[in-house]
Residue, then its C-alpha position, 0 to 999 in steps of 0.5 A: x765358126x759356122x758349120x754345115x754339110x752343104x756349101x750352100x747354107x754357107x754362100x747364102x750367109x756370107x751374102x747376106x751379111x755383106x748387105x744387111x747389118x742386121x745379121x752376123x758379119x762373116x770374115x774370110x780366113x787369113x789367106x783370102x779364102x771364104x770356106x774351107x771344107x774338113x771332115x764332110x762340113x763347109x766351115x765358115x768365120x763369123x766376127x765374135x759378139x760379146x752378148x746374149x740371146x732375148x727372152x721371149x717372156x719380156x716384153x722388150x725382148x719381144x719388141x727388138x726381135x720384131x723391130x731387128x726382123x724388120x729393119x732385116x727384112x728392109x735390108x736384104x729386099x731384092x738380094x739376088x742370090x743363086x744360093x737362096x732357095x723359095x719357101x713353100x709353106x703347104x709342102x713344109x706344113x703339110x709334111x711336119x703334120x703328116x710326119x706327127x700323124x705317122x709316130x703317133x700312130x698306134x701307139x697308146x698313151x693315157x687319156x688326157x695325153x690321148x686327147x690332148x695329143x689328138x686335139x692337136x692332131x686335128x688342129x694340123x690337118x684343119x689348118x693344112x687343109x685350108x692353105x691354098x690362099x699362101x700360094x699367091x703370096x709365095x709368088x709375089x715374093x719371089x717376084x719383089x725377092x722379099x728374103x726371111x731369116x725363117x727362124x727367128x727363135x730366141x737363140x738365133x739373136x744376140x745382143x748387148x747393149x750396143x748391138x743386136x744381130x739375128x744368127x744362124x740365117x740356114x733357113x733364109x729364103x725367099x718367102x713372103x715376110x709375114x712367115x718369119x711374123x708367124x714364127x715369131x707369134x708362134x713362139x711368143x704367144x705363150x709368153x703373152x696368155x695366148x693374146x694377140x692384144x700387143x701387136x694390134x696397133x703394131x707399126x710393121x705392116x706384115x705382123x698387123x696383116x698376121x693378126x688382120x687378114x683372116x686366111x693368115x691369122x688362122x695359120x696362128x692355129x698351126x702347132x708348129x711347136x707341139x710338132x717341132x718339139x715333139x718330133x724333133x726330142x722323142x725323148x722329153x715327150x712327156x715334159x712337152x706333155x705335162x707343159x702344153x696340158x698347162x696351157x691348153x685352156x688359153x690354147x685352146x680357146x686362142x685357136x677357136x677364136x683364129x679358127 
């Protein structure tokens, strides 16, 4: 069962899963009907698959993420779909950096984490500030309706043996296809020692033009999982602390050479 608080996030789904087989197929209830609304929450049935979520720290699991991203993006190319919002990437970036900027704001910690914490800080506001560039982007994929999952983490895939389809598609929207690229580089960088040399040569036009296009190769700099893990659970700050501390050296010297 899939629940959420607006009718919306559901619509989009089940339309996008009867075009595209990459994603999970959605089923109407037994007496026709495609929602059903209780407690305030739109709930919606998806068809049961038996398998696992990938696991960024293996290279084939990292393969068949970025193969499934593409083989979804060519399906849903050109969906028309009221429910479907656009992306603006400046906004959203902006507004997750400003949001960090805020909690750390008078509070004291250590030196080490001081440090670290405002290394990160002044990565987010360089990178912010030099944005502009995505605009035209976003607007010829409105244009050509180019359609992204918008959160391709580990978990929202499932495969077995037979089959692999993305889940929880609550972020699609109509944005250019080198942001679900981003993420997915974003989230498997520390899987690979901070080094882009394993999707140099790679087949997927969008992913090679992350890593060659210098105005979207810096936006690899944006700490997009500092701030998400650091906003999003107050209360293992620490944890997060102690394990980018680890890799901050590889980090730090990635984001000078995109910078």
């Amino acid at each position: 069962m899939k629940a959420t608080p607006r009718k919306e996030t559901v619509f989009k789904q089940i339309e996008i899963s009867s075009v595209a087989t990459s994603f999970v197929s959605y089923l109407p209830f037994s007496d026709g009907e495609w929602i059903k609304e209780s407690g305030g929450l739109m709930f919606a049935c998806m068809k049961t698959i038996q398998g696992r979520a990938l696991n960024y720290a293996l290279k084939e699991d990292r393969l068949l993420a970025v193969e499934k991203i593409a083989h979804f993006h060519e399906e849903v190319q050109g969906t028309s779909c009221d429910y479907i919002p656009s992306l603006a990437l400046i906004p959203k970036w902006t507004n997750r950096f400003v949001r960090f900027k805020q909690d750390i704001e008078g509070n004291v910690y250590p030196p080490q984490q001081e440090k670290l914490i405002h290394f990160y800080l002044s990565i987010g506001e360089r990178v912010v500030s030099q944005m502009k560039e995505v605009a035209r982007l976003e607007e010829t994929a409105l244009r050509h309706r180019y359609i992204i999952h918008g959160d391709p983490a580990h978990h929202n895939y499932i495969f077995n043996r037979n089959q692999l389809r993305l889940i929880d598609g609550d972020l699609i929207s109509y944005a250019p296809r080198e942001y679900d690229y981003l993420q997915l580089l974003n989230r498997m960088l520390p899987h690979c020692n901070w080094s882009l040399d394993e999707w140099q040569e790679s087949h997927i036009y969008p992913l090679r033009q992350c890593i060659e296009t210098p105005f979207l190769k810096k936006l690899l700099a944006y700490p997009a999982d500092f701030y998400r893990e650091w906003l999003v659970n107050p209360s293992v700050r620490n944890e997060l602390l102690v394990k980018t501390e680890e890799q901050h050296s590889k980090r730090a010297e990635f984001v000078h050479n995109v910078l």
